[in-house]
PLY file of the C-alpha trace (Angstrom):
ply
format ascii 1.0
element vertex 73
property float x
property float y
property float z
element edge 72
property int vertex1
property int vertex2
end_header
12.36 11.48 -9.12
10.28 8.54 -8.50
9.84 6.14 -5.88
7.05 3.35 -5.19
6.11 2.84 -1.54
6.52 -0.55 -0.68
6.86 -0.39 2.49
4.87 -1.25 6.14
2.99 1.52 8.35
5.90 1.26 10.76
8.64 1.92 8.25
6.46 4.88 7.40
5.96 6.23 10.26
9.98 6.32 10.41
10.33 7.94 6.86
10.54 11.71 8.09
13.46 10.72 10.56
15.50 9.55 7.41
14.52 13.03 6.00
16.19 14.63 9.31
19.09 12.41 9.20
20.09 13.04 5.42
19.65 16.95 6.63
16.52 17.62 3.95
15.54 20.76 5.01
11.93 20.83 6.44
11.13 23.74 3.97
11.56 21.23 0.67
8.59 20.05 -0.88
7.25 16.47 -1.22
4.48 16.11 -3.72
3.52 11.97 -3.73
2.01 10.89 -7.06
-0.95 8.67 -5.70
-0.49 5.13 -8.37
-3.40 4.13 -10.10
-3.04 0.34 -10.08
-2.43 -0.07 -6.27
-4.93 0.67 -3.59
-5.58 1.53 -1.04
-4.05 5.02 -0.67
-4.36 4.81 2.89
-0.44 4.10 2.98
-0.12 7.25 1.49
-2.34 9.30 2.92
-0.39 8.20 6.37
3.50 9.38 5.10
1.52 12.45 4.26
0.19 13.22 7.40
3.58 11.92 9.47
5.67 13.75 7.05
3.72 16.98 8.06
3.23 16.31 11.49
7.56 16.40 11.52
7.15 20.19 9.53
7.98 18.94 6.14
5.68 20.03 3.50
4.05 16.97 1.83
1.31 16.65 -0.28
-0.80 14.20 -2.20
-2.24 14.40 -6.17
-3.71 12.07 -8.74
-2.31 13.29 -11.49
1.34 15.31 -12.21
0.17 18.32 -13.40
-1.14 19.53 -10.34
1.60 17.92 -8.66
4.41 19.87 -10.70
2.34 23.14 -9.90
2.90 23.02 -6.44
6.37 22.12 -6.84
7.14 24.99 -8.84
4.74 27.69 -6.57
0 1
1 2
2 3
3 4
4 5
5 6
6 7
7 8
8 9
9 10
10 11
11 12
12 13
13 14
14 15
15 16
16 17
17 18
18 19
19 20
20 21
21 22
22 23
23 24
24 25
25 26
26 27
27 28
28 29
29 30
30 31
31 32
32 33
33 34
34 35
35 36
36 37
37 38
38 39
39 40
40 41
41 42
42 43
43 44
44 45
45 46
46 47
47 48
48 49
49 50
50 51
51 52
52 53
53 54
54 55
55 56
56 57
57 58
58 59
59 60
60 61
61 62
62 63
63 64
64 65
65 66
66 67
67 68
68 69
69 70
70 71
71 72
């Protein structure tokens, strides 16, 4: 799946509650594909860290190998 963040720091904050409310379980992994045209990552980098702050297991990569590897681990 794919999905571009376009979004605001407080909508992001509020991500991981739409995760709860849609009843994604908390051991389902998130692995965000950091774009290469659009910085900063810092956008990112914060869903990450809210995302596991609320237990879910999130994680950034440059590239989609790596990404798929961790998927599939």
């Amino acid at each position: 799946m794919h999905a571009d963040l376009d979004v605001g720091v407080l909508d992001v904050f509020g991500l991981p509650e739409c995760h709860d409310r849609a009843g994604m379980p908390r051991n389902v992994r998130i692995a965000l594909l950091l774009p290469r045209a659009r910085q900063p990552a810092g956008l990112y980098q914060f869903y990450e860290t809210v995302s596991r702050n609320k237990g879910y297991q999130c994680r950034l990569f440059g590239s989609r190998q790596p990404a798929e590897q961790w998927l599939e681990s």
